[in-house]
C-alpha positions as CSV (number, residue, x, y, z in Angstrom):
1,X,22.0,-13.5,18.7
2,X,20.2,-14.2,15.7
3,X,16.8,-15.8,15.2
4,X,16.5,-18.8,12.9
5,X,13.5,-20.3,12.3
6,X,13.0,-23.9,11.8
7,X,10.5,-26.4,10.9
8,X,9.7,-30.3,11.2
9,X,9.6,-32.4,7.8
10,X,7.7,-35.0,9.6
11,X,5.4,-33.8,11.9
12,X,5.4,-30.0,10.5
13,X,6.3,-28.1,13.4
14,X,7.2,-24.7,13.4
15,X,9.5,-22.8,15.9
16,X,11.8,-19.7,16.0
17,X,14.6,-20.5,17.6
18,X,17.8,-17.9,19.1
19,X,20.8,-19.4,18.4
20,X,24.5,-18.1,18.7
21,X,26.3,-18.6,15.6
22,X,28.6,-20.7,17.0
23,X,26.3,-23.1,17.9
24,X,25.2,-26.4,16.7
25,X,22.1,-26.3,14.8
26,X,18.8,-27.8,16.2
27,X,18.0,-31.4,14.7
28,X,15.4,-32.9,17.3
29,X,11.9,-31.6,16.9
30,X,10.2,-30.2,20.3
31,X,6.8,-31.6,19.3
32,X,7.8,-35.4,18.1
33,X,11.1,-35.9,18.9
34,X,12.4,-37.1,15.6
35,X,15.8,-35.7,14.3
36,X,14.2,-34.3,11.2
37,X,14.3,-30.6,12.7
38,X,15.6,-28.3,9.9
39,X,16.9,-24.8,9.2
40,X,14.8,-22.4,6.9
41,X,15.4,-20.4,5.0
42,X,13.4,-16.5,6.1
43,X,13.8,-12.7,5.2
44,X,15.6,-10.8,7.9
45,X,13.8,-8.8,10.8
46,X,14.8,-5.4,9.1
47,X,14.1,-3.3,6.0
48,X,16.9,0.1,5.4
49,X,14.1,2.6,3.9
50,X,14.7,6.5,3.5
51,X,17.8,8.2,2.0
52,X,20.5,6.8,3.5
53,X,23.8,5.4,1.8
54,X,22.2,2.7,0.3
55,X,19.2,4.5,-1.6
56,X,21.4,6.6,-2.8
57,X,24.7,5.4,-3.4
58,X,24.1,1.4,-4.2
59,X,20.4,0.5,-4.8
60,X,20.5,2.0,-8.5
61,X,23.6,0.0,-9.3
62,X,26.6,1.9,-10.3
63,X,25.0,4.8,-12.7
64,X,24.7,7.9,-10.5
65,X,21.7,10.0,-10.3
66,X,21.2,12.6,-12.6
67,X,21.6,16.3,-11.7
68,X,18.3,17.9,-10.8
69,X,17.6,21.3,-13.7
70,X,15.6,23.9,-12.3
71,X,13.1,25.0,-14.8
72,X,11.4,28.6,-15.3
73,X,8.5,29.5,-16.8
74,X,9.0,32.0,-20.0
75,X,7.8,35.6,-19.4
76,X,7.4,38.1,-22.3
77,X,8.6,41.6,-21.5
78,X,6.5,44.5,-22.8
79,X,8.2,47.5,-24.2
80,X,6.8,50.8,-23.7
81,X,7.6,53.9,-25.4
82,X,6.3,57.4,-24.3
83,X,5.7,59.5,-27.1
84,X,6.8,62.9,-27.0
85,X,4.4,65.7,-25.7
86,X,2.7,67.6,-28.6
87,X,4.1,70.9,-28.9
C-alpha cells in the first residue's frame, strides 16, 4: 500500500497516510475537523542507483555509450648491432 502524504489548508496539519489505491481519498483533517484535507504532491520512498538497466540503458536518453579504447603508452625500441670481432 502506498503512502500519501497530506496536509490541512486551514489549520496546516501534516500527516502520512497508507492508503489502498482503491480507496477514497482523506478530506476531513484529524487535528480540526474541517474537510479541507488534501493530497500532496511528494518524491517516492526510493532512488534506483548503481548500474542496473536504467543507468545504462535509459538515463542517457537514447544515444548509447561509447566504446571504451584502451590506450598504450609508446615505447621506442633500441637496435643494437654487434660489430664483427677484429681479426
Amino acid at each position: 500500500m502506498p503512502i500519501y502524504d497530506y496536509q490541512c489548508t486551514s489549520c496546516g496539519f501534516k500527516k502520512e497516510v497508507m492508503r489502498k489505491v482503491s480507496e477514497p481519498s482523506v478530506t476531513a483533517c484529524p487535528e480540526c475537523s474541517r474537510e479541507t484535507f488534501a493530497k500532496q504532491l511528494s518524491a517516492p520512498a526510493f532512488q534506483l542507483s548503481g548500474t542496473g538497466w536504467y543507468a545504462t540503458d535509459f538515463k542517457a536518453g537514447s544515444a548509447k555509450p561509447e566504446a571504451k579504447t584502451e590506450t598504450t603508452p609508446e615505447t621506442k625500441t633500441e637496435t643494437k648491432t654487434e660489430a664483427a670481432p677484429a681479426a
